[in-house]
C-alpha positions in Angstrom: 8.1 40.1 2.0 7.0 40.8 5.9 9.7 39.8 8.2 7.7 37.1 9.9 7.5 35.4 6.5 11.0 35.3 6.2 11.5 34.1 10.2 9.1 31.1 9.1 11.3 30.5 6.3 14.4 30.1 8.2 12.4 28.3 10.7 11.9 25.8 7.6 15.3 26.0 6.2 16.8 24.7 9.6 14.0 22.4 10.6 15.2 20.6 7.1 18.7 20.9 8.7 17.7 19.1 11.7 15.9 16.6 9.7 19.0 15.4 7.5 21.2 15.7 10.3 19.3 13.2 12.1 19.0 10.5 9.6 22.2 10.6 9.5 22.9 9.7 13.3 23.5 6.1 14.2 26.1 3.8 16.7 28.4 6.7 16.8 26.1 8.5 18.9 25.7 5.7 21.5 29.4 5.5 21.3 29.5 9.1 22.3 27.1 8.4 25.3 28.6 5.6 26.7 32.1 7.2 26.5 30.6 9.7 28.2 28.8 7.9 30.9 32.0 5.5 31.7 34.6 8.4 31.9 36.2 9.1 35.6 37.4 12.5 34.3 35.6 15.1 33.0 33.9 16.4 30.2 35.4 19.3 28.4 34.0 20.9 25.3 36.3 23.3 23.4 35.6 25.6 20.5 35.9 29.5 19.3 33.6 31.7 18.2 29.7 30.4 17.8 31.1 27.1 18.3 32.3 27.8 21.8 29.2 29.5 22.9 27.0 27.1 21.5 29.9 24.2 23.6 29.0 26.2 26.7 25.0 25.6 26.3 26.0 22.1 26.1 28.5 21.5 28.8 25.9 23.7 31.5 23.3 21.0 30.3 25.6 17.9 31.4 26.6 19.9 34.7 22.9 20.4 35.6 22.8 16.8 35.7 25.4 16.1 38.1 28.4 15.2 34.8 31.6 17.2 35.6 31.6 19.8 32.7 33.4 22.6 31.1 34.5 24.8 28.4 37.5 25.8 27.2 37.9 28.7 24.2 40.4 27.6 21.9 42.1 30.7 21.8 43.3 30.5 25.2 44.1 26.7 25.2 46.6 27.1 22.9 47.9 29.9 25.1 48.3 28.2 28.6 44.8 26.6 29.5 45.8 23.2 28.6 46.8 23.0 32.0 43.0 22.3 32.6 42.8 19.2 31.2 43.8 15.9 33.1 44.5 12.3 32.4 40.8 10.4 31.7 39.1 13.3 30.9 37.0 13.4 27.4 37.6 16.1 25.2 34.7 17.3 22.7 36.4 19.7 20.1 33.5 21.2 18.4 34.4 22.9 15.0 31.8 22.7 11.3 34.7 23.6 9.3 36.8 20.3 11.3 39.7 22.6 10.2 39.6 25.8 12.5 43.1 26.5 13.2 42.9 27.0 16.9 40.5 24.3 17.3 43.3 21.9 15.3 46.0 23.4 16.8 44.7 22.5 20.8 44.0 18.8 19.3 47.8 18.2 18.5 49.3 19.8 21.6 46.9 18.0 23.9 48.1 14.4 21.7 51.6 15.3 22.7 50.7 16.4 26.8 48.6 13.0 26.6 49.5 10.2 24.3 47.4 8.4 25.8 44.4 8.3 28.3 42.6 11.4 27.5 39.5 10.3 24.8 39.1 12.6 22.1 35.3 13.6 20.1 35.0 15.8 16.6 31.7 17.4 16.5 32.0 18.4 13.2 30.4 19.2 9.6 33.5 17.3 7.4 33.8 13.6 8.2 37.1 14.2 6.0 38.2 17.0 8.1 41.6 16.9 10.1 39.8 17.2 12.8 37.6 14.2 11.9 40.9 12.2 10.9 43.0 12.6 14.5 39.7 11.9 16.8 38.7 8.8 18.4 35.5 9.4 17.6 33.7 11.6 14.8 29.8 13.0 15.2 29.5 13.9 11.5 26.7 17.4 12.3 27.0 18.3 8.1 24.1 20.4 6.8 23.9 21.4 2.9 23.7 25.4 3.8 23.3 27.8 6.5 20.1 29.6 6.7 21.5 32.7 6.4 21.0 35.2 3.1 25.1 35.0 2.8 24.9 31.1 3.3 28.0 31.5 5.4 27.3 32.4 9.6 26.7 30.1 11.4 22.9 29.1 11.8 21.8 25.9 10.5 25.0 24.3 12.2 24.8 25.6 15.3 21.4 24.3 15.3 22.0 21.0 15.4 25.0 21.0 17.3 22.9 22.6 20.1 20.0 20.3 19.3 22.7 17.0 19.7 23.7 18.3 22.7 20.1 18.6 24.0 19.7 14.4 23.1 23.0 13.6 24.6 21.6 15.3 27.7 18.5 13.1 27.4 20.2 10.3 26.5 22.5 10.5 30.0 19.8 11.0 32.3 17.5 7.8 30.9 20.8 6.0 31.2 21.1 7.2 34.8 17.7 7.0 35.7 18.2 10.3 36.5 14.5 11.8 38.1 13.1 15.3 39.3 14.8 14.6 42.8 18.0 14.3 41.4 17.0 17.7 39.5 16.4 19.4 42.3 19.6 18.8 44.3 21.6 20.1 41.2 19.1 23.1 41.3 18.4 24.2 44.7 17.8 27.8 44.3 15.3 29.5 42.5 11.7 28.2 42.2 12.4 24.3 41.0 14.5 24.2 44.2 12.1 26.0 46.3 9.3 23.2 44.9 11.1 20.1 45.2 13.2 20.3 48.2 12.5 22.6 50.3 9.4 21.2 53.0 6.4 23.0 53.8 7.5 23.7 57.0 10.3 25.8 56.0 7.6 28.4 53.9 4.7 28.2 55.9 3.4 31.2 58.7 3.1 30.4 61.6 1.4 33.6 62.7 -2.0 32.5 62.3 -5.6 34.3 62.5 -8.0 33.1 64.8 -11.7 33.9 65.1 -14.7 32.7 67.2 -17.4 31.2 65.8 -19.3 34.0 67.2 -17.2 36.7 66.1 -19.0 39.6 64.5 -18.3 39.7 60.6 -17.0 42.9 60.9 -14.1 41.3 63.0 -13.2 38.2 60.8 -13.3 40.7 58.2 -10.8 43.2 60.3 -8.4 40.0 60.9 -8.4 38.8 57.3 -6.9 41.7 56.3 -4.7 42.5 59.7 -2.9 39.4 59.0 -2.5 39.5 54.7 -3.2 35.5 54.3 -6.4 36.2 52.7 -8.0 33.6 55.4 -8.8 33.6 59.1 -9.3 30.0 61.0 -12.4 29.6 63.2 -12.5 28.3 66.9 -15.4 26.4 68.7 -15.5 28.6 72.2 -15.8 25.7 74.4 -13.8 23.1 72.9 -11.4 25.2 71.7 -11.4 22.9 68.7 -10.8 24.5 64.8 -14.1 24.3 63.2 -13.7 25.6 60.1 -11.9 28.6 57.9 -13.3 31.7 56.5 -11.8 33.0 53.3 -11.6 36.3 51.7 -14.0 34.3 48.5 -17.1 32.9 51.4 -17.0 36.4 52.0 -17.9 37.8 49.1 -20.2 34.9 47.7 -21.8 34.7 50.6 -22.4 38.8 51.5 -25.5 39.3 49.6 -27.1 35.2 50.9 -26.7 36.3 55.0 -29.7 38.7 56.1 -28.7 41.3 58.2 -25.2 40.9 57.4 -23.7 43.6 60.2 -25.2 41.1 63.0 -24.1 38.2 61.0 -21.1 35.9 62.8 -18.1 34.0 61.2 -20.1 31.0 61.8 -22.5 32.4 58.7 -19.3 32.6 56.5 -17.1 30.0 57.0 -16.8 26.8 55.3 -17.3 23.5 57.9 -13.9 21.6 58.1 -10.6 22.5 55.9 -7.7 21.1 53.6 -4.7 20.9 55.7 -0.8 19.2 55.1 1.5 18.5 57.2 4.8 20.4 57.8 6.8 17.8 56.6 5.4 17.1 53.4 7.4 18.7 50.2 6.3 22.6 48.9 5.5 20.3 45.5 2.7 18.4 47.5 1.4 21.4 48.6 1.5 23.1 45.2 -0.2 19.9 43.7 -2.6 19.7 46.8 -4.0 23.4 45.9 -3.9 23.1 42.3 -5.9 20.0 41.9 -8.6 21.8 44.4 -8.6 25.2 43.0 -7.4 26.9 46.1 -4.9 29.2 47.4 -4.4 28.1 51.6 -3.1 25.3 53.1 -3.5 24.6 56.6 -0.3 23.4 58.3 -0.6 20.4 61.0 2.2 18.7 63.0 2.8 14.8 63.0 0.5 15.5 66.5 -2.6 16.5 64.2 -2.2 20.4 65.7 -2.5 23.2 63.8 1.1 24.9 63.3 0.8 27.2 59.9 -0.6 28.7 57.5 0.5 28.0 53.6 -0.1 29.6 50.6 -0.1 29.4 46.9 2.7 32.3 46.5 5.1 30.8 49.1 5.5 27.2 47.0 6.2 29.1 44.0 
């Protein structure tokens, strides 16, 4: 058998998974949602092993959409990090088995810390598990088999614990109306930060290449590549007035159309007029703005109309 045959096999084998464990879900799960949306502590997933790593995926998910989340290894909870939790907080212990000793072992000693108060959630594979049996509430994750050749590690389980995780995220932010802004303010760094919050005028260069309409092509081509913007903006002598833009691509479609092209000006090049934003607008409106025209500039004015920058399609992404 080639490998990829057997990769579309387990593909299969857990996509079945998925498929049972989904028929399966019903008012639990919105039970699980709403007890997470009304809680006024926080959310903390604990597990060992797969389970735990797998819990960590989920409780990043919840904390990239503003929900107060973390994870606790069972191991150490037993062992002093018990001190972590607080009153109000809910507590997802995540175990297939429902009868992991460590797992079992944090569910007593946090009963006895807090007899009451602190809400309690069995992501599980045994409904009939002890686990199951000393939760307030039981998300019953059972699949038939694991999708590996022993049928024993942790595959097919993991998979949908992951994959319930991913709708209880979904399910939170259309009960928050949570929206790309909000997103962004849980993600400012990186390039979904740099998109959605940061403005235009924060990016853009304000160094900007300036021609004549006169100048010699020679020139405008000597200032294109002085300045590294791929573009040079072009002046009207007596007005003083921007008239137009000459890019890096006029050049070259336009080279072989202009007779004589050493005595040809930047008035033979350029393109009358240009697509311009102003600073204050979002980097996504500039992205969107030179997607949905095919180019690579944007021309940066001020809430007075004046020229200020220079953007491109590099410094939005």
């Amino acid at each position: 058998m080639a490998y990829y045959e057997l990769a579309q096999d387990i593909f299969e084998s857990e996509k079945q998974a998925l498929d049972e464990v989904s028929q399966r879900l019903d008012e639990h799960f919105d039970d699980l949602v709403n007890m997470i949306n009304e809680t006024t502590g926080r959310v903390i997933f604990i597990g060992i092993g797969k389970s735990e790593i797998i819990a960590e995926k989920i409780s990043a998910s919840l904390s990239s959409i503003g929900q107060s989340s973390f994870t606790i290894d069972a191991a150490t909870a037993f062992h002093g990090d018990l001190g972590r939790l607080a009153k109000n907080d809910t507590v997802l212990l995540v175990s297939n088995s429902g009868e992991t000793q460590e797992v079992v072992q944090t569910l007593f000693a946090m009963k006895t810390i807090f007899p009451n108060g602190i809400s309690t959630v069995a992501l599980t594979g045994n409904p009939n598990s002890t686990l199951a049996k000393n939760t307030d509430l039981v998300i019953n994750l059972s699949v038939k088999k694991e999708a590996d050749v022993t049928g024993l590690a942790p595959t097919s389980s993991t998979t949908a614990t992951l994959v319930l995780g991913d709708a209880l995220l979904v399910a939170l932010e259309k009960i928050r109306s949570f929206d790309k802004k909000q997103f962004a303010q849980y993600h400012p760094g990186g390039s979904i930060g740099k998109m959605l919050l940061q403005q235009v005028k924060h990016v853009m260069h304000t160094k900007i290449p300036y021609v004549e309409e006169d100048t010699k092509i020679n020139d405008v081509i000597y200032t294109i590549s002085n300045f590294g913007l791929g573009i040079t903006l072009v002046r009207d002598i007596e007005t003083n007035q921007i008239t137009g833009i000459v890019t890096d691509g006029d050049i070259r479609k336009k080279f072989l159309d202009v007779p004589a092209v050493k005595r040809s000006t930047a008035r033979d090049y350029m393109t009358r007029g240009f697509v311009s934003i102003n600073q204050e607008k979002r980097n996504r409106d500039a992205w969107r703005m030179m997607a949905s025209r095919n180019i690579s500039n944007l021309i940066v004015r001020d809430n007075d109309d004046h020229v200020v920058g220079v953007i491109t399609i590099h410094d939005v992404l």
